[in-house]
N, C-alpha and C positions, 0 to 999 in steps of 0.2 A: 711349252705353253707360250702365247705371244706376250710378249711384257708392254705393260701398258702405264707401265707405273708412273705415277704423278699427273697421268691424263683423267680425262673429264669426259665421266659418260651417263648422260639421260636417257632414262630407259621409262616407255611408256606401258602403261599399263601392266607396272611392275608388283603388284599386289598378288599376283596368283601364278600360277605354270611357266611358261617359256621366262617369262618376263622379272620373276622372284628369283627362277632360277639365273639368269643372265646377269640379275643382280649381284649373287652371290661369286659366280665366275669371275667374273668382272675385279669387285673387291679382292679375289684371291691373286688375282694377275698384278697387283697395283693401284687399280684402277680408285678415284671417288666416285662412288654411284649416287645423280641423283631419282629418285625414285617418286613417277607419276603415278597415280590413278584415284579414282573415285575417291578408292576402300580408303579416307584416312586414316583408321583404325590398324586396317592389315600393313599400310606401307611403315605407319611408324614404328608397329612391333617387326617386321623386316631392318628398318634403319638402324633399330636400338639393341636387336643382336647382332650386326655388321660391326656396326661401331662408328669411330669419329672420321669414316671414310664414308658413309654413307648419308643423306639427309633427304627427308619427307617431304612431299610437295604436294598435296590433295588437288588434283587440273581435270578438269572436263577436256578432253582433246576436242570436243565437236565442236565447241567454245574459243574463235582465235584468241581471243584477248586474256584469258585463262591460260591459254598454251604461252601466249608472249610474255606474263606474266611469272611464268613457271621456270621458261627462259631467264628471265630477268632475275630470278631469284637464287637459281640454278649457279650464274656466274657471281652474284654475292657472296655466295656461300662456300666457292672454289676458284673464283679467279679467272673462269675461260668455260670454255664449252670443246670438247676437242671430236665426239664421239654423239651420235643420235640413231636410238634403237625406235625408230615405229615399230611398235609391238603390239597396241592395246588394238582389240579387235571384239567383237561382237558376234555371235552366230543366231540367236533369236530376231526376228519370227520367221521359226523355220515352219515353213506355209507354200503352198501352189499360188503360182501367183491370181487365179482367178477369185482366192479368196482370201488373198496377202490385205492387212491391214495398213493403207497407205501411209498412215502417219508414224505409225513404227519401220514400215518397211523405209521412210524418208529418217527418220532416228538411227535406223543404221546405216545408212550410205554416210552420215554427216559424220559418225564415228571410222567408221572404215577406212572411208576414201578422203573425207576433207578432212578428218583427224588427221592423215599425215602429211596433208598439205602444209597445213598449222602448224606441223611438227618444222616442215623443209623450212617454210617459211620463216617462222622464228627462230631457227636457228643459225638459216644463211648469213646474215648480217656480221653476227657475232663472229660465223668460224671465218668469212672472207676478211675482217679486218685484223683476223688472227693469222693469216694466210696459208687457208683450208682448214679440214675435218674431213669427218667421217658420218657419211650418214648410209646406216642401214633399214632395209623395211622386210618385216614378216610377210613374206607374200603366199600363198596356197597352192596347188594343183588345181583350185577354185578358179582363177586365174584364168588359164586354158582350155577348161572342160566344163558347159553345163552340167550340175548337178539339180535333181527334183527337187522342190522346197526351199531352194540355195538360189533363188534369183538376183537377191540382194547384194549376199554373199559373193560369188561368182563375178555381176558387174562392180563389184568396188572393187574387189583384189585386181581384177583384171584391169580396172583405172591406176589402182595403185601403183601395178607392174607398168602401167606406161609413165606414170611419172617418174618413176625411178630411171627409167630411159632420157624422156626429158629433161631431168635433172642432171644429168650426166653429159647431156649435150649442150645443156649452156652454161656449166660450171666447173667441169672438168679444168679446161685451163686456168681458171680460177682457186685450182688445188682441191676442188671437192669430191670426195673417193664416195662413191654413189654405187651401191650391189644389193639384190634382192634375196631374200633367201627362203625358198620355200622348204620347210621341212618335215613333208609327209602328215601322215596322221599319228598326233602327240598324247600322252597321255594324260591328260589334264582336264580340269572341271568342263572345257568345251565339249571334248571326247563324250561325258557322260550326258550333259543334254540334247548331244545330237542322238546318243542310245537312246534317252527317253523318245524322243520324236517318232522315232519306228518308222521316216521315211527314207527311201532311197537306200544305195546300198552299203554306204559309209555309216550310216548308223546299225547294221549286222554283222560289223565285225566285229571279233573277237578281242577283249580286252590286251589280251596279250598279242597282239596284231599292233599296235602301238609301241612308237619308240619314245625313252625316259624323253622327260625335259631336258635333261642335263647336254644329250648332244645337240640341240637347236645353240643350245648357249655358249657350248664349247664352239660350235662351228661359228656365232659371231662373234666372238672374239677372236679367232683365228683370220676371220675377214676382216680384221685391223691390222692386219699386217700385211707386210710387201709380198709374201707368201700368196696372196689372191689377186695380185693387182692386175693378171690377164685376166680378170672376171670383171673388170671394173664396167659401168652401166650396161651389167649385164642379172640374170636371177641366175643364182646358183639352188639345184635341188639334192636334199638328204638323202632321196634315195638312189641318186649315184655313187655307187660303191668306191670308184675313183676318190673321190672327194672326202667317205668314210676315211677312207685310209690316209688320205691325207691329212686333214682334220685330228686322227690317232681314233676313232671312233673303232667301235669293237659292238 
């Protein structure tokens, strides 16, 4: 396991699947986790079974000055910011786009794709005067491939994925460790409203066709380590088995 201990890592949209799990990874490595999302309710009772390694931050990511804020509160609370998980993501309104509703399909790009702008952004300051971090982002197979229903979806991840390249191309020398990591189809509360949906062919499969949370969050925290660093402004994907085994995933 990569040892992370007495580092500092914000995890967004840490209330539920990839992101509660990551949390708890994290914690077990050493790590203080601070923990964003909406759910105030869900991240404290997360915080307050972790314990005094962990502390609750209620942030809208679509929101900069909420996310600079979270930042802000993030290093009061631990001294530094060393690690940034974009995790929090959205998958409703899963819709065609001829009869996609503009202002929610605009609600989720601003979560998506400027939530992790918001994330990069508020958190560069901090880790360059620290000299570097680590910034990771959840990216999709969404990314790559239109999917029905997923227009939304699809063009942010696939923004995401370039900023993650971006980011890597003017920060890099600056010590900033910048890697994407798509990791298949998860089993998580997302999973199940893309089942309700009934569109396209990622909501037909099979529940057990889904890999735990647990290896999204093992594999980033393994991308904190010098162990990934030929990946650096690059997206690494789950379902390359190389990387499984790498990782220790099974």
């Amino acid at each position: 396991m990569t040892d992370v201990t007495g580092k500092t890592v914000l995890i967004t949209g840490a209330s539920r699947g990839i992101g509660a799990e990551a949390a708890q990874v994290f914690a077990a490595a050493g790590a203080n986790v601070a923990l964003l999302a909406r759910s105030a309710d869900k991240i404290a009772d997360l915080a307050g079974a972790i314990g005094a390694k962990a502390v609750a931050i209620p942030c809208d990511i679509s929101r900069y000055w909420e996310m600079e804020q979270a930042v802000a509160n993030c290093v009061k609370a631990f001294g530094g910011l060393d690690i940034l998980i974009n995790n929090a993501g959205v998958i409703e309104p899963i819709s065609r786009m001829e009869v996609a509703d503009p202002e929610s399909w605009g609600q989720a790009i601003d979560t998506n794709l400027k939530g992790v702008f918001h994330g990069m952004r508020a958190a560069l300051p901090v880790m360059e005067r620290n000299g570097g971090g680590t910034i990771l982002t959840v990216s999709s197979g969404a990314a790559h491939n239109p999917i029905e229903g997923w227009a939304h979806y699809c063009a942010a991840k696939a923004g995401a994925a370039m900023l993650t390249r971006c980011l890597h191309t003017e920060m890099a020398d600056k010590g900033i460790r910048a890697m994407g990591l798509s990791p298949g189809t998860v089993a998580t509360q997302m999973q199940r409203e893309i089942k309700a949906s009934g569109i396209n062919r990622v909501s037909k499969l099979d529940w057990s066709d889904h890999i735990p949370p647990e290896w999204p969050a093992r594999a980033l925290l393994w991308m904190c380590g010098s162990e990934a660093d030929d990946h650096l402004g690059k997206e690494l994907s789950l379902r390359d088995d190389d990387l499984r085994r790498r990782v220790g995933l099974t």
